[in-house]
KEKOLPA-766205 format. One record per residue: residue in one letter; residue number from 1; x negated, y, z negated of N, C-alpha, C, CB in turn. Coordinates in steps of 0.05 Angstrom, whole numbers. Glycine has a CB too. Layout:
# KEKOLPA-766205
+------+-----+--------+--------+--------+--------+--------+--------+--------+--------+--------+--------+--------+--------+
: type : seq :    nc1 :    nc2 :    nc3 :   cac1 :   cac2 :   cac3 :    cc1 :    cc2 :    cc3 :   cbc1 :   cbc2 :   cbc3 :
+------+-----+--------+--------+--------+--------+--------+--------+--------+--------+--------+--------+--------+--------+
:    a : NUM :      X :      Y :      Z :      X :      Y :      Z :      X :      Y :      Z :      X :      Y :      Z :
...
+------+-----+--------+--------+--------+--------+--------+--------+--------+--------+--------+--------+--------+--------+
This chain:
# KEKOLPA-766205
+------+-----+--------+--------+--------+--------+--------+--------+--------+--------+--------+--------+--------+--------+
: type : seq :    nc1 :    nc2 :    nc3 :   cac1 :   cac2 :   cac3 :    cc1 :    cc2 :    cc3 :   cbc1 :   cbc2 :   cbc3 :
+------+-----+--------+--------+--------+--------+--------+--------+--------+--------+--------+--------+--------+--------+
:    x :   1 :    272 :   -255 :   -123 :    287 :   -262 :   -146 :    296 :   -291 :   -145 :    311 :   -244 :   -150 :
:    x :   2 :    303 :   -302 :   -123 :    318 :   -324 :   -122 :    292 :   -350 :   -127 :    338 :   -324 :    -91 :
:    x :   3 :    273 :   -342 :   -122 :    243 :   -364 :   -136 :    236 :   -361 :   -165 :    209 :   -355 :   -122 :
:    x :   4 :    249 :   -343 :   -178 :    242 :   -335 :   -203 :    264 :   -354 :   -227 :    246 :   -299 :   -203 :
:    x :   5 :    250 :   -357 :   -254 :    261 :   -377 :   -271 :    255 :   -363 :   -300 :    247 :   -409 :   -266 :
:    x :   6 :    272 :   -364 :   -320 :    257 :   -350 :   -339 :    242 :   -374 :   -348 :    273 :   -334 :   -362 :
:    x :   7 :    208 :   -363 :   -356 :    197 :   -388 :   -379 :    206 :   -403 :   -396 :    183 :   -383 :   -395 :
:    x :   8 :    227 :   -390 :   -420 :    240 :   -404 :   -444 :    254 :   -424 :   -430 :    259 :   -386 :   -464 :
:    x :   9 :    273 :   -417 :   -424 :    294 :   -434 :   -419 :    305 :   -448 :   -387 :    313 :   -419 :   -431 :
:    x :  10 :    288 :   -435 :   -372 :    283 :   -442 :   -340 :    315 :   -440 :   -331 :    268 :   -479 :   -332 :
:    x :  11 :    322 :   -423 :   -330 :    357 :   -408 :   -324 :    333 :   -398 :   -309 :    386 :   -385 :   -349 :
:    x :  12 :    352 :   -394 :   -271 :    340 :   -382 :   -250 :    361 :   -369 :   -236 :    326 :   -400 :   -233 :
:    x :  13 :    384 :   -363 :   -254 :    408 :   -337 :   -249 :    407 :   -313 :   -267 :    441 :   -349 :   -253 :
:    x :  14 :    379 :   -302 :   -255 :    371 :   -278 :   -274 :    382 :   -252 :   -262 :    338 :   -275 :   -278 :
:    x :  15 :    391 :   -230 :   -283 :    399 :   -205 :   -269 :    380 :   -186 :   -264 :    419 :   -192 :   -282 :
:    x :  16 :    383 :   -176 :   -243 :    351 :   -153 :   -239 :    361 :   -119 :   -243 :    334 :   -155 :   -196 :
:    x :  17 :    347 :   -113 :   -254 :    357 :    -82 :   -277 :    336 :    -64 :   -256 :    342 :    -82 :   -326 :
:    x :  18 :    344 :    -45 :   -244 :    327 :    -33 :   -220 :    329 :     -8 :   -240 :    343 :    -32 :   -182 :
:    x :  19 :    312 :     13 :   -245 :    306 :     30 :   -248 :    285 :     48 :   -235 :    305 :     27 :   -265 :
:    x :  20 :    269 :     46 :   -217 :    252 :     55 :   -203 :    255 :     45 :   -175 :    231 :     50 :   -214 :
:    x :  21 :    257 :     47 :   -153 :    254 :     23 :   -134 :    240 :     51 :   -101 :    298 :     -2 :   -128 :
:    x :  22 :    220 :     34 :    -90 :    208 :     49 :    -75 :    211 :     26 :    -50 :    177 :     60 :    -88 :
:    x :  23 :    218 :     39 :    -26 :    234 :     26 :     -2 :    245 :      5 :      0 :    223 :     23 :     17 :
:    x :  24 :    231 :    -24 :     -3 :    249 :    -50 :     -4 :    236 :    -57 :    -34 :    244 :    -77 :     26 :
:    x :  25 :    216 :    -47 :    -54 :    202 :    -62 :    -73 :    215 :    -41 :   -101 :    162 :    -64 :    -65 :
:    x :  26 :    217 :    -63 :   -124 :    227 :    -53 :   -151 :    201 :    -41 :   -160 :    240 :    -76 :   -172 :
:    x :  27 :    200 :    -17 :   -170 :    180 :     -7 :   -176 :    174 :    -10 :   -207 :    181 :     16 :   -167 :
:    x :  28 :    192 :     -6 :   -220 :    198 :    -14 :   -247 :    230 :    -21 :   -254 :    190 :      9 :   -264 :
:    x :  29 :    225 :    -45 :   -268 :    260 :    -51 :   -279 :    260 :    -73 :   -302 :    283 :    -65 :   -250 :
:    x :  30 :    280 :    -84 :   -301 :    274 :   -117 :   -320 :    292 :   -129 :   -307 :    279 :   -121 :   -359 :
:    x :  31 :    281 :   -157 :   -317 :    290 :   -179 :   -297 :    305 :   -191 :   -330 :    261 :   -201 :   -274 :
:    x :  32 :    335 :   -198 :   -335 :    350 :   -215 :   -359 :    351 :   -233 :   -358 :    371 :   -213 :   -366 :
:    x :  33 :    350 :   -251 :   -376 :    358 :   -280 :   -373 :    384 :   -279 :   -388 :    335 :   -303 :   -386 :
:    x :  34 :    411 :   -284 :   -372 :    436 :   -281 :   -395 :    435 :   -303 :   -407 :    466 :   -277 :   -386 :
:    x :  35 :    424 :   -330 :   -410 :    433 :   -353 :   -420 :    417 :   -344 :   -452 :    423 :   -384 :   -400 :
:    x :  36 :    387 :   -331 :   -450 :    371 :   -341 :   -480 :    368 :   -303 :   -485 :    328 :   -366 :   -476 :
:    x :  37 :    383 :   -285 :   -467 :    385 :   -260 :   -475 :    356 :   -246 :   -473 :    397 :   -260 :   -505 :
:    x :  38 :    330 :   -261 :   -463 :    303 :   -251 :   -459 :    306 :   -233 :   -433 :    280 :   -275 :   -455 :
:    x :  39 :    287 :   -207 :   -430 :    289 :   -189 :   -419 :    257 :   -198 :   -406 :    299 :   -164 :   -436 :
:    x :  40 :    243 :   -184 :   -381 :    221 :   -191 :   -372 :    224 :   -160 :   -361 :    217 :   -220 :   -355 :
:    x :  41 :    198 :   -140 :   -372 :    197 :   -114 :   -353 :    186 :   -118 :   -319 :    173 :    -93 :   -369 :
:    x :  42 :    190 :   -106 :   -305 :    173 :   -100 :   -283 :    166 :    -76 :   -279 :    183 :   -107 :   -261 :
:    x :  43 :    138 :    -74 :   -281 :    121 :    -48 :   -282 :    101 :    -50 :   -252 :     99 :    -48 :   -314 :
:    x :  44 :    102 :    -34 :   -245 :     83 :    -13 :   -220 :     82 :    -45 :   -193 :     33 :      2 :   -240 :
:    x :  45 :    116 :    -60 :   -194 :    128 :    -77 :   -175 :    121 :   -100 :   -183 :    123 :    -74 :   -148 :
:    x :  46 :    112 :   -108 :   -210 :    100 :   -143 :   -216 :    118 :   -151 :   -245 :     56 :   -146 :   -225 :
:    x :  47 :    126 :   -171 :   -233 :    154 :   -173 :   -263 :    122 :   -189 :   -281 :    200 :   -208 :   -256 :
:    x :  48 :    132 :   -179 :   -317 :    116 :   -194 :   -335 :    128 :   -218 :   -347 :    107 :   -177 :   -354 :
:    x :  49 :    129 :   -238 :   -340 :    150 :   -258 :   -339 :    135 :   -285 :   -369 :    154 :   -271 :   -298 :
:    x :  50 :    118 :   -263 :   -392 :    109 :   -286 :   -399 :    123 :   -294 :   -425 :     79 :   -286 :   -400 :
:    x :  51 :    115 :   -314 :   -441 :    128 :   -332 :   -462 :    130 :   -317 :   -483 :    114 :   -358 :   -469 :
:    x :  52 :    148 :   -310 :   -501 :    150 :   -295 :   -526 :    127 :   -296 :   -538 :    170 :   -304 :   -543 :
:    x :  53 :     97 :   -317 :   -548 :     86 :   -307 :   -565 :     49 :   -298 :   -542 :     88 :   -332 :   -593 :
:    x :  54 :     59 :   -296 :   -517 :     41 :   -279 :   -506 :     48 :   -251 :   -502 :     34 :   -290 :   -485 :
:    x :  55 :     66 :   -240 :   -518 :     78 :   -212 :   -502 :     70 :   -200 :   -529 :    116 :   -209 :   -490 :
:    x :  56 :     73 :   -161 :   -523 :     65 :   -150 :   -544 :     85 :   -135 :   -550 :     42 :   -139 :   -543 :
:    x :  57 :     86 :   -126 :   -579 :    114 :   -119 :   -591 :    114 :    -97 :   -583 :    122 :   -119 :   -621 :
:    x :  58 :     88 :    -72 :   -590 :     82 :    -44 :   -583 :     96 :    -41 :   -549 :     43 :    -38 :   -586 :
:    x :  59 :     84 :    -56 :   -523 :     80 :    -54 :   -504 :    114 :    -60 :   -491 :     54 :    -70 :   -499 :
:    x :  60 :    130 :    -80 :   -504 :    157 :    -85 :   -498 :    176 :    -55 :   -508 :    167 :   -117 :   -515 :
:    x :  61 :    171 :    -48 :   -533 :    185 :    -33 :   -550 :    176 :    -10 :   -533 :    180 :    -34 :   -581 :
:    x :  62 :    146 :      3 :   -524 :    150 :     29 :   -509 :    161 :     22 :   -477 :    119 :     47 :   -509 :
:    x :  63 :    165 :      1 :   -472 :    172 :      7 :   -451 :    210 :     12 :   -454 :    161 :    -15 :   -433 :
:    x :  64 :    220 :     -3 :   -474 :    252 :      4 :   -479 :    256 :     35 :   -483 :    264 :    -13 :   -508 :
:    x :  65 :    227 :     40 :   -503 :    240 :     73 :   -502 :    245 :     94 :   -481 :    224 :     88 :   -517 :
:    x :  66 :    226 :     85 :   -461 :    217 :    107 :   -440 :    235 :     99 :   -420 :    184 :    109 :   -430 :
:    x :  67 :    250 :     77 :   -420 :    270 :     77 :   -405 :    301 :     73 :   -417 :    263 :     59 :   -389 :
:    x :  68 :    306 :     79 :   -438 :    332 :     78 :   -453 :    347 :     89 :   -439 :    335 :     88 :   -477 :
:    x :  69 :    344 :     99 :   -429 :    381 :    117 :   -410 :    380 :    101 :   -385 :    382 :    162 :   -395 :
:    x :  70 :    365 :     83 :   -378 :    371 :     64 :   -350 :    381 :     29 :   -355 :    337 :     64 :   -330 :
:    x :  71 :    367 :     25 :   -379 :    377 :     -3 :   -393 :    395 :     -5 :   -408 :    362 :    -14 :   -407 :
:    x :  72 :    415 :    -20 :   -407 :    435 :    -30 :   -412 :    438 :    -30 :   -445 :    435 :    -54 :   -397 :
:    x :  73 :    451 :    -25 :   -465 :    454 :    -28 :   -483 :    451 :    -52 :   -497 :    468 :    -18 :   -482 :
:    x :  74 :    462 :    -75 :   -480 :    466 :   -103 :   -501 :    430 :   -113 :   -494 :    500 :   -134 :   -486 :
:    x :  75 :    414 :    -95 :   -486 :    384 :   -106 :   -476 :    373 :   -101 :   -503 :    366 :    -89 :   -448 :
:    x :  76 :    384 :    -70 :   -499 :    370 :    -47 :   -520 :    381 :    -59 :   -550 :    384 :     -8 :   -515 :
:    x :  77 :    394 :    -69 :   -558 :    401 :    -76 :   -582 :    396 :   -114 :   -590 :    434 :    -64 :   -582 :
:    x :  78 :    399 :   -119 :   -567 :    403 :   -149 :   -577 :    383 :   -168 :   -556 :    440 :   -160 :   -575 :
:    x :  79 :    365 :   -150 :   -540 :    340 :   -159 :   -522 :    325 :   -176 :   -537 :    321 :   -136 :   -513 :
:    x :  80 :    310 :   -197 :   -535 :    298 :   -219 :   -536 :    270 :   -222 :   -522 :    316 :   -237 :   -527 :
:    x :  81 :    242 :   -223 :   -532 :    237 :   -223 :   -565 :    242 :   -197 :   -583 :    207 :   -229 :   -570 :
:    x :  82 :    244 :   -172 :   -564 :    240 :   -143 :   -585 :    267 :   -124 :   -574 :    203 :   -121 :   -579 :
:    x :  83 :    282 :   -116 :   -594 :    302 :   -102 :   -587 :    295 :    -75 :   -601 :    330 :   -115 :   -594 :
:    x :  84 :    305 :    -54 :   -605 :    302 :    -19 :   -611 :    320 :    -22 :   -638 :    318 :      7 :   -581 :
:    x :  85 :    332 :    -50 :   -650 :    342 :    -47 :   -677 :    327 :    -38 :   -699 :    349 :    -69 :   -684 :
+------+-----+--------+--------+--------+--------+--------+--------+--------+--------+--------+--------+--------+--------+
């Protein structure tokens, strides 16, 4: 985490959202950027850390659903580029 930067806005005091985690590695979670409110999933231990108009709306949005009871509310509503509004 501490090598990591978000793309938009290169803030490298990101919070890490653990929902899955298998011995020392995150298995699935999201990584926040609090400064620009962008969320980055990590799926099967590889954060997707790319630029708002390479990401897909379908692919962000099912992943909020299938994990809604582990993510944070202000992600789920006001997440950056796609929130569950």
């Amino acid at each position: 985490m501490e090598i990591l930067a978000c793309p938009i806005c290169k803030n490298n005091d990101l919070e890490l959202i653990v929902i899955e985690q298998n011995d020392e590695e995150v298995e699935t979670g999201l990584i926040n950027c609090s400064t620009c409110s962008r969320y980055y999933p990590i799926k099967k231990t590889i954060p997707i850390m790319l630029p708002d108009d390479l990401r897909k709306k379908e692919e962000d949005i099912k992943f909020l659903k299938a994990h809604q009871k582990e993510i944070p509310n202000y992600i789920l509503k006001s997440g950056k580029p796609f929130s569950l509004n």
